[in-house]
C-alpha positions as CSV (number, residue, x, y, z in Angstrom):
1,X,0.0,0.0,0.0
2,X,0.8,3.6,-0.9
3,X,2.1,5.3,2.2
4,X,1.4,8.4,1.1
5,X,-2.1,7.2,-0.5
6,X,-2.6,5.7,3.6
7,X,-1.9,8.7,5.4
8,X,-4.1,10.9,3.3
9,X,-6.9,8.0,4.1
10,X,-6.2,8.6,8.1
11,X,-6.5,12.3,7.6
12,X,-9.6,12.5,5.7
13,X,-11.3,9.9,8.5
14,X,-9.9,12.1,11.6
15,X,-11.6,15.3,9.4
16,X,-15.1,13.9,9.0
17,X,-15.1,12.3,12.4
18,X,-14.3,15.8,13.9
19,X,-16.9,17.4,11.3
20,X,-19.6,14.8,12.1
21,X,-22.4,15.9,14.6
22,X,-22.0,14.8,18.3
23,X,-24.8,12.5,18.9
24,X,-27.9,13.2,21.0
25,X,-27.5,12.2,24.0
26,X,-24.4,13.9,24.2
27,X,-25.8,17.4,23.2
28,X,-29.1,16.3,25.5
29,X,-27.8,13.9,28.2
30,X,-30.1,12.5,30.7
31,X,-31.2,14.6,33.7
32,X,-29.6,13.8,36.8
33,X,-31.3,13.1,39.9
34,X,-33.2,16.0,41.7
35,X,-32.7,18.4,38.2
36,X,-36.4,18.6,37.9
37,X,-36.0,21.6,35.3
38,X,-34.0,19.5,33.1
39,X,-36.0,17.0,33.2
40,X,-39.2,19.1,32.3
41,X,-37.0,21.1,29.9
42,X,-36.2,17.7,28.3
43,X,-39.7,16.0,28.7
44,X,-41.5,18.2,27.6
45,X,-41.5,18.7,23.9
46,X,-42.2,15.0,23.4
47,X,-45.0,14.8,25.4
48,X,-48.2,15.2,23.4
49,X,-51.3,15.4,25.9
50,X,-51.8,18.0,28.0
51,X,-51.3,15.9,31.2
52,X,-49.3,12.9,31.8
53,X,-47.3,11.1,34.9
54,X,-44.0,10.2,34.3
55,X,-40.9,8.5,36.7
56,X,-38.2,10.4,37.2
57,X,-36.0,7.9,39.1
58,X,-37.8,6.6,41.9
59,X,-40.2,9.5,41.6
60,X,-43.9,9.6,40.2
61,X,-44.2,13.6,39.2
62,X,-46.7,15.0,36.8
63,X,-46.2,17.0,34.0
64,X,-48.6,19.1,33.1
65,X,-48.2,20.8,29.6
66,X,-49.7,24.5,28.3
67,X,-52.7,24.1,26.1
68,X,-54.5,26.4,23.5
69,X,-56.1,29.4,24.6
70,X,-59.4,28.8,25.5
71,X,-62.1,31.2,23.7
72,X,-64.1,33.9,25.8
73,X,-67.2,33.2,24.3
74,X,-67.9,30.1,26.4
75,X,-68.6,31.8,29.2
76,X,-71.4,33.9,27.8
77,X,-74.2,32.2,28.5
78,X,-73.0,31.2,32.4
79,X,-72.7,34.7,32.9
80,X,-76.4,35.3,31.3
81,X,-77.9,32.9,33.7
82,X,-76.0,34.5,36.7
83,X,-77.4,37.7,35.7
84,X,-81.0,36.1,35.2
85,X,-80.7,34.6,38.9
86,X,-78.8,37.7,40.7
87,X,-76.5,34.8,41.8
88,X,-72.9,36.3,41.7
89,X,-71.4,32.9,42.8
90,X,-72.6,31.5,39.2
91,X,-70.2,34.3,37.4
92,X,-68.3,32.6,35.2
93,X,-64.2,32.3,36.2
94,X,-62.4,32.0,32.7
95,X,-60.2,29.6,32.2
96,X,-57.6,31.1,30.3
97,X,-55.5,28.2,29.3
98,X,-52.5,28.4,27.0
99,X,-49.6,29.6,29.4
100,X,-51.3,31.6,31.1
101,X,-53.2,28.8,32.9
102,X,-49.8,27.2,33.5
103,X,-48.8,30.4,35.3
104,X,-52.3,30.4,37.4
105,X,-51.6,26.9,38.4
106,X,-48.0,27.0,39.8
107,X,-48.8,30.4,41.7
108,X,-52.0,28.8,43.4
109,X,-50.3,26.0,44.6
110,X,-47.4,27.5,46.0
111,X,-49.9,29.6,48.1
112,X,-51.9,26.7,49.4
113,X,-48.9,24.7,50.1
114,X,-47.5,27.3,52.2
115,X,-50.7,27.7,53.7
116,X,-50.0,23.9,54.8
117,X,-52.6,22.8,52.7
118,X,-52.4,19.3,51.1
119,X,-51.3,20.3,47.5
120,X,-48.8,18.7,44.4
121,X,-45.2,20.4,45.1
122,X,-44.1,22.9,41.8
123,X,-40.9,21.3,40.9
124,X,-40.3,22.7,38.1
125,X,-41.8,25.4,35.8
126,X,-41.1,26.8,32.2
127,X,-43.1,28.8,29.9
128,X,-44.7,26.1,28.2
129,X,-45.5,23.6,31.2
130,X,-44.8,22.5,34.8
131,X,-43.8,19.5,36.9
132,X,-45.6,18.9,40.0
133,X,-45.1,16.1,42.5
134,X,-47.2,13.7,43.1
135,X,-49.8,13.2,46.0
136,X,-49.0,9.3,46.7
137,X,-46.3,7.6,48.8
138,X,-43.9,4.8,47.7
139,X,-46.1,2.9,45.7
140,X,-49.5,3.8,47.1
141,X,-51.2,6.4,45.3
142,X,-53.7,8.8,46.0
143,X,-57.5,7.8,45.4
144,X,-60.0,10.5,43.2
145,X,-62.8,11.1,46.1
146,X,-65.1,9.8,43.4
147,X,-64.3,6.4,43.8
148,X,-64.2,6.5,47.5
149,X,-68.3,7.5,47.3
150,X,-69.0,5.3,44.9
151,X,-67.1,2.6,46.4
152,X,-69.1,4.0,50.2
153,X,-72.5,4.2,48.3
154,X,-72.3,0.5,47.6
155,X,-72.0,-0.3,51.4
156,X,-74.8,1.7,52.7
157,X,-76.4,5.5,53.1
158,X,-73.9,5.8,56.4
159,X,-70.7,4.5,54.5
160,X,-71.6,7.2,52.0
161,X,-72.4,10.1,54.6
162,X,-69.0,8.8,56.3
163,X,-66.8,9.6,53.3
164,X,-68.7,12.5,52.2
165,X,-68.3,14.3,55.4
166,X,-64.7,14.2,54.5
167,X,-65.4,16.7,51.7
168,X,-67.2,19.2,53.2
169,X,-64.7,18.9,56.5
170,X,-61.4,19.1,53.9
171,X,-63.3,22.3,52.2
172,X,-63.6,23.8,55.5
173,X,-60.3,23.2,56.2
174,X,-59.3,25.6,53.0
175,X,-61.7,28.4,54.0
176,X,-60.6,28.9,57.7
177,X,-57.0,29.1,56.6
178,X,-58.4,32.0,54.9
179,X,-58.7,30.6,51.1
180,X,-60.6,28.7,48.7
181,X,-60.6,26.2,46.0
182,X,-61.3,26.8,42.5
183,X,-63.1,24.0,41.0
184,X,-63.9,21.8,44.4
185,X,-65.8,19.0,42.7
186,X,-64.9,15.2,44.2
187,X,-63.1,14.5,41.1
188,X,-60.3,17.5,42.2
189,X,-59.7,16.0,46.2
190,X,-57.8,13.3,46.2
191,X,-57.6,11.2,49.1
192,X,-54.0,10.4,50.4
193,X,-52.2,7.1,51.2
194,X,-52.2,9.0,55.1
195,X,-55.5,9.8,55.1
196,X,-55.3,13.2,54.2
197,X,-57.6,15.1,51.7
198,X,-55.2,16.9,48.9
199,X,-56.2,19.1,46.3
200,X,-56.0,19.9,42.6
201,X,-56.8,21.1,39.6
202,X,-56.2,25.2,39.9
203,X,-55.9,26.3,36.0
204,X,-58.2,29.4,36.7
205,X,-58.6,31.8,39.9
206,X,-62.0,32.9,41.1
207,X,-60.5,35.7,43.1
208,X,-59.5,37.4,40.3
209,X,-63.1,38.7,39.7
210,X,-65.1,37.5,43.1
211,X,-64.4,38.7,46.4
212,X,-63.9,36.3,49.0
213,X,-66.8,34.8,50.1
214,X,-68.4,34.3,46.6
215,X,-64.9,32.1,45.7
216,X,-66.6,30.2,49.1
217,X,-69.6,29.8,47.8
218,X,-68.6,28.6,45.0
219,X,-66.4,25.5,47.0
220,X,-69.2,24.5,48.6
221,X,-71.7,24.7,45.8
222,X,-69.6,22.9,43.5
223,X,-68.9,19.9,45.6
224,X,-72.8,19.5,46.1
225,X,-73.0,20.2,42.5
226,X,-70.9,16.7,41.9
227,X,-71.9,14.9,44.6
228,X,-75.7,15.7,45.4
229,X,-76.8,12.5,43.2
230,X,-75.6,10.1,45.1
231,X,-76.7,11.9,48.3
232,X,-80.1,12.7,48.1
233,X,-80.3,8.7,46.4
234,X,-78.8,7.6,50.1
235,X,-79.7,9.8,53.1
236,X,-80.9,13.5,52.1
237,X,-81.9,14.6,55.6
238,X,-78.7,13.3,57.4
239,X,-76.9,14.5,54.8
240,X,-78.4,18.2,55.8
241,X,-77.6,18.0,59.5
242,X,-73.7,17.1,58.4
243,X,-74.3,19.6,55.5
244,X,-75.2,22.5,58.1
245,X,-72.7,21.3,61.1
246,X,-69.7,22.0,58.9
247,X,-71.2,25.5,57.5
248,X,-71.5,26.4,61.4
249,X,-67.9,27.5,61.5
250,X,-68.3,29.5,58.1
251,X,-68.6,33.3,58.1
252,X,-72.2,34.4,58.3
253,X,-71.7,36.0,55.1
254,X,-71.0,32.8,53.1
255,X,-74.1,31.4,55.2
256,X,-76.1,33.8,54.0
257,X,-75.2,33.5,50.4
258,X,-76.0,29.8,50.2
259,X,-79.3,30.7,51.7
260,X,-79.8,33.2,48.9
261,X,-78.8,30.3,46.3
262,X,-81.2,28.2,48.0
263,X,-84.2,30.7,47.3
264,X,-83.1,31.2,44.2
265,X,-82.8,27.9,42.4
266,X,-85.9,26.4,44.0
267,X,-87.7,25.9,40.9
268,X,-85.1,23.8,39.0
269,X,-86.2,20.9,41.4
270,X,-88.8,20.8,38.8
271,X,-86.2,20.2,35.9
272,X,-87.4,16.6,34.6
273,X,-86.1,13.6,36.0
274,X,-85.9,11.6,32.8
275,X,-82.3,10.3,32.2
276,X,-82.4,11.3,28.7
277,X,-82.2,15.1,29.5
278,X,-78.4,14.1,30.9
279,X,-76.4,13.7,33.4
280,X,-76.0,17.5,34.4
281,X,-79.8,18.4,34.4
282,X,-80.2,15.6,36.9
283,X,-76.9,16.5,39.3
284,X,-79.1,20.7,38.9
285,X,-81.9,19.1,40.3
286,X,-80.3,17.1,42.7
287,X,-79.0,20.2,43.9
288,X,-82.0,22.4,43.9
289,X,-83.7,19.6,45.5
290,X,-81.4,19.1,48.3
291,X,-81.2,22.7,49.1
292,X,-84.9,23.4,49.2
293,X,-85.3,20.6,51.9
294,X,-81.9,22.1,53.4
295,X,-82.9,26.2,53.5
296,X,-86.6,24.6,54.4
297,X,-88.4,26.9,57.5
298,X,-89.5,23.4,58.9
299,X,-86.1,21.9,58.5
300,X,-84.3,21.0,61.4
301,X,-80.5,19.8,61.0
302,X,-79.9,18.4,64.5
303,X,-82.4,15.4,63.8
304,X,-82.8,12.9,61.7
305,X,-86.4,13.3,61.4
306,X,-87.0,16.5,60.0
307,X,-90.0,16.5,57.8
308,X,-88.9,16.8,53.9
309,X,-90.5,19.9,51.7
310,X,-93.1,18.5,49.2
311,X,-93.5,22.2,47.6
């Protein structure tokens, strides 16, 4: 062989090895443990819902990626029918989405959690997305409150009452620390492995536009909203006495405002009870139902006996 012809050879190899692009996991190596930005800042573009739970070592977290902007115009008609009713609870709290929402999110739950309040940990936040921690330990995770009724309704009317109390006690645990929720249906408490109630789901914030007691309301009115179904199917009148036992420690301002709600969506126990007119016209009446018996003159919360409104 040529020397010459060999040497050239070696010199054109070492030149398009040094030319050649480094692969990718040496311009992107893999996050080391505890670099939760790196990890999101690495995660994130391949991820394609807008939620997901990953591992990050031993770690569950939750990545929770900015969506499109949500349109004003949904909220139109929400805000027509809190007009129509004079029920300022009912006024509609936009959901903003996009990165925006993102934003929202990570400042609301830094503020409950410092308010000691059961909430996912902000790990890690970027423009387009955040990590969060998860709300399980080891290997046990948290349960939706859903399930817990449902699994509590299939026992018996007290199992139910038993779990449901939970709720209402973990929503009064948020309001005398001096806060509130944003959407506090079951399906956003999630009970713990400890036994704790946590808390989720924060992409808008009602006291943007409501003052404090209407943000409240609104807790308390949204967990009927989801739950009152299964309760006025079990124990309605029990149900009241826990109902109005937990709303004793409540300001008398947000007392007074479920009263008013009371009055004023009396007549949409009349909504019809056929299935066919979905799921949400029956969880409406459900509601209206349960708090005409509730707000009732002849109603009487410390016993179980107290005679149920047939107006």
């Amino acid at each position: 062989m040529n020397p010459l012809r060999s040497r050239a050879n070696r010199l054109q190899t070492r030149k398009g090895n040094a030319s050649a692009p480094a692969p990718l996991d040496a311009l992107n190596p893999a996050p080391q443990p505890g670099d939760y930005a790196a990890f999101l800042q690495s995660t994130l573009p391949q991820q394609s819902t807008g939620v997901a739970r990953h591992r990050f070592g031993t770690q569950r977290v939750w990545l929770k990626k900015a969506g499109p902007r949500h349109a004003m115009w949904r909220y139109h008609l929400l805000a027509a029918v809190a007009k129509a009713f004079r029920l300022d609870v009912l006024t509609p709290v936009p959901n903003p989405g996009g990165e925006a929402a993102i934003e929202i999110e990570a400042r609301r739950l830094r503020a409950l959690g410092e308010l000691g309040l059961r909430v996912p940990t902000v790990l890690a936040q970027q423009a387009g997305g955040m990590l969060i921690s998860d709300l399980g330990e080891g290997n046990r995770a948290p349960i939706v409150l859903n399930e817990r009724l449902d699994q509590a309704a299939a026992v018996g009317p007290a199992a139910l009452l038993a779990v449901w109390r939970e709720g209402l006690d973990a929503i009064a645990l948020v309001h005398s620390r001096g806060s509130y929720l944003s959407q506090a249906f079951a399906r956003n408490l999630m009970y713990c492995p400890d036994g704790t109630i946590g808390y989720i789901d924060f992409e808008d914030d009602p006291g943007e536009s409501l003052a404090l007691a209407e943000c409240q309301v609104r807790d308390w009115l949204s967990y009927l909203h989801s739950t009152a179904a299964l309760v006025h199917a079990a124990s309605p009148r029990s149900a009241g006495g826990q109902w109005h036992a937990v709303l004793a420690d409540a300001s008398d301002e947000v007392r007074e405002r479920l009263a008013i709600a009371a009055r004023r969506v009396r007549w949409l126990r009349h909504l019809p009870a056929n299935r066919r007119w979905g799921r949400d016209t029956q969880r409406v009446r459900a509601v209206a139902r349960l708090l005409t018996r509730w707000y009732s003159p002849t109603f009487d919360p410390t016993t179980r006996s107290a005679p149920l409104s047939r107006k």
